[in-house]
N, C-alpha and C positions, 0 to 999 in steps of 0.2 A: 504494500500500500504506500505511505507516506515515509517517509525518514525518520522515524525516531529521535534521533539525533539529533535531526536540522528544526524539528516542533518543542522538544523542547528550548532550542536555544532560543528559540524566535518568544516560548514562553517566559523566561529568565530575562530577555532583553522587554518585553511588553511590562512585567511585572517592575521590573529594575525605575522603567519609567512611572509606571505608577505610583512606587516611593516617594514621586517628588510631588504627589497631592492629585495629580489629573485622573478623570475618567480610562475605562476601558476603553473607549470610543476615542480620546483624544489622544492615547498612548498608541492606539492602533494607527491613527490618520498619521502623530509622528514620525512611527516607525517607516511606514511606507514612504511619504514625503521627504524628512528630514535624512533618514539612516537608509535611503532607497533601497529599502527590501519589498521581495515583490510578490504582487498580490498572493498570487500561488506558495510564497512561504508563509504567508501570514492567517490564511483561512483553516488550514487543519489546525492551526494555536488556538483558535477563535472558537473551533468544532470542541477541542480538549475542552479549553477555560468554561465556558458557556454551556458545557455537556448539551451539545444540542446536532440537530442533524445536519448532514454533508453541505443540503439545500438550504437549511438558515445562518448556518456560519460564514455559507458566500454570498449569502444575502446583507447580511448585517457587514464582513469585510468589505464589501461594494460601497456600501453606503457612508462606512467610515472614513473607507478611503476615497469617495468622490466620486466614485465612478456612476 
């Protein structure tokens, strides 16, 4: 399936932002925008974080990030 490996890091980097007080939502749009990590590594984090399905966590990644 996904990388292991590459979801968590992406989960450790989304969390690590969120230490500094922001939403899930604003630590996602960072990630992608600011640390250009791409879509496709940030929506299986978003699937884990949010235990939610394949189709809502590329839904909600979509929207955090702009698309």
């Amino acid at each position: 399936m996904y990388g292991t490996k590459k979801i968590q890091e992406t989960i450790s980097a989304l969390e690590e932002i969120q230490q500094t007080g922001v939403s899930l939502t604003e630590a996602t749009k960072s990630l992608h925008m600011k640390e250009y990590i791409p879509f496709d590594d940030i929506w299986p984090a978003i699937m884990n974080i949010c235990q939610t399905s394949e189709k809502e966590a590329m839904r909600l990644t979509k929207e955090w990030c702009g698309y």
